[in-house]
N, C-alpha and C positions, 0 to 999 in steps of 0.2 A: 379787389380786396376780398379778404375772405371774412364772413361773419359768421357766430356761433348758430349754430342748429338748435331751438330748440321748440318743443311738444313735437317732437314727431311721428307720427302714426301710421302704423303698416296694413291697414284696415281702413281706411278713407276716414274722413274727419270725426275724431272725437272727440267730445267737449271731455273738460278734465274730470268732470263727480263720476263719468264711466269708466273711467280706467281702471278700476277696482274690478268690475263688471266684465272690461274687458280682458283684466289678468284670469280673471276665473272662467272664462266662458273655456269651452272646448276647443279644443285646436285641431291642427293636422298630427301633432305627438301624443295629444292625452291619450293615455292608458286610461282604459277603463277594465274594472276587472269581470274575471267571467261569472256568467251566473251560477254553474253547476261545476267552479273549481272548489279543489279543495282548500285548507288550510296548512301550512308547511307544517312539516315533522323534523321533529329532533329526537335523534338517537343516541341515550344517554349509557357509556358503557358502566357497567356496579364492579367492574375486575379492575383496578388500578394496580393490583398485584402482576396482573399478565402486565400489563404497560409497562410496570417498572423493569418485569425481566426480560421484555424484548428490548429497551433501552441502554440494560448493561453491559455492554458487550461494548466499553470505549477504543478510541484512535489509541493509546497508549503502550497496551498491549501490540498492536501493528507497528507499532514505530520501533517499541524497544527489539520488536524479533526481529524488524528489516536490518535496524543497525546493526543489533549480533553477528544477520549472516550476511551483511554487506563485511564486517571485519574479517568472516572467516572465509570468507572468497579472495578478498584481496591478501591476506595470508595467503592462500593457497597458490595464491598467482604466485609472490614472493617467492616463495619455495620452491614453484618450478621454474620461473626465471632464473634464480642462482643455479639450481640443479642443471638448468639448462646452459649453462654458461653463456647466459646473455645478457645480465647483470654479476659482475665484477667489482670483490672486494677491493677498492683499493685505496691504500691510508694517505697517500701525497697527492688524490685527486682535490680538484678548486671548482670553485660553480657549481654548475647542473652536473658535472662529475663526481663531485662531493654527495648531490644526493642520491644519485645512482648507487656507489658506491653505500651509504647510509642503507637506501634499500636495500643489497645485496647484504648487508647484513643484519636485515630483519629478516629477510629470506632464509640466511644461515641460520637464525638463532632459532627459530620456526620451524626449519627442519631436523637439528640436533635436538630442541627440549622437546618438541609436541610430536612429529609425523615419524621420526627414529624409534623411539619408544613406542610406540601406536603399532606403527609396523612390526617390532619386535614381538609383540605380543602372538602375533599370527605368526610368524618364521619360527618361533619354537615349537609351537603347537606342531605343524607341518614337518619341522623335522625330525621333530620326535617320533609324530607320524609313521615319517619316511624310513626312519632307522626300525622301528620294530617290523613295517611291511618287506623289509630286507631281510632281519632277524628269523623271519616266518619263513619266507620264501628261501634260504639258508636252510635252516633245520627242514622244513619239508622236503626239499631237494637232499640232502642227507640221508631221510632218513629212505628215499625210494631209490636212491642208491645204494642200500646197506639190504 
């Protein structure tokens, strides 16, 4: 049979008025502190101004530019996959061929309204270029022929 334990003492027999006595006495843990330490420091900063502008600089800003160019990369896949002929428009596909199909024509739409026109911009520039470096190279040939 088991019975309750009780006054138990880890220090050989003590009557109970010392228990007090023996909570306070020294142990093998008590810290005692040192004679010639010092007292802690606290370092108070007076710029709460700095604080506040190394802090604003939020996730927000991060996220809204990852999504922009996470859109404009998977655009640009789009684009070359249709251009690539490996997404194919086609109007009587059904299923996963329906989106396929759906892609290819955000691919098309992406490359007609945005990267057609974008490109165009340089193709004139260039050929306009090209046509007066021809015009030049014409009349100077002309004229060291004459």
């Amino acid at each position: 049979m088991i019975s309750a334990v009780s006054n138990v003492s880890f220090r050989g027999d003590v009557s109970n008025s010392d228990w007090q006595k023996l909570i306070e006495s020294e142990g093998q843990y008590t810290q005692k502190p040192a004679g010639n330490s010092k007292p802690d420091t606290v370092e108070i900063s007076n710029k709460p101004e700095e604080a506040a502008k190394e802090k604003k600089g939020g996730k927000a800003g991060k996220i809204i530019g990852g999504t922009i160019l996470g859109i404009i990369v998977a655009g640009l896949a789009l684009f070359g996959l249709h251009r690539g002929n490996i997404l194919k428009v086609n109007k009587e596909a059904t299923g996963a061929a329906k989106i396929g199909s759906k892609l290819a024509e955000v691919g098309e739409w992406i490359g007609t309204k945005i990267i057609d026109p974008f490109l165009g911009l340089f193709k004139g520039r260039g050929a306009k270029a090209a046509a007066n470096a021809a015009d030049n190279a014409a009349d100077a040939t002309a004229q060291a022929a004459s």
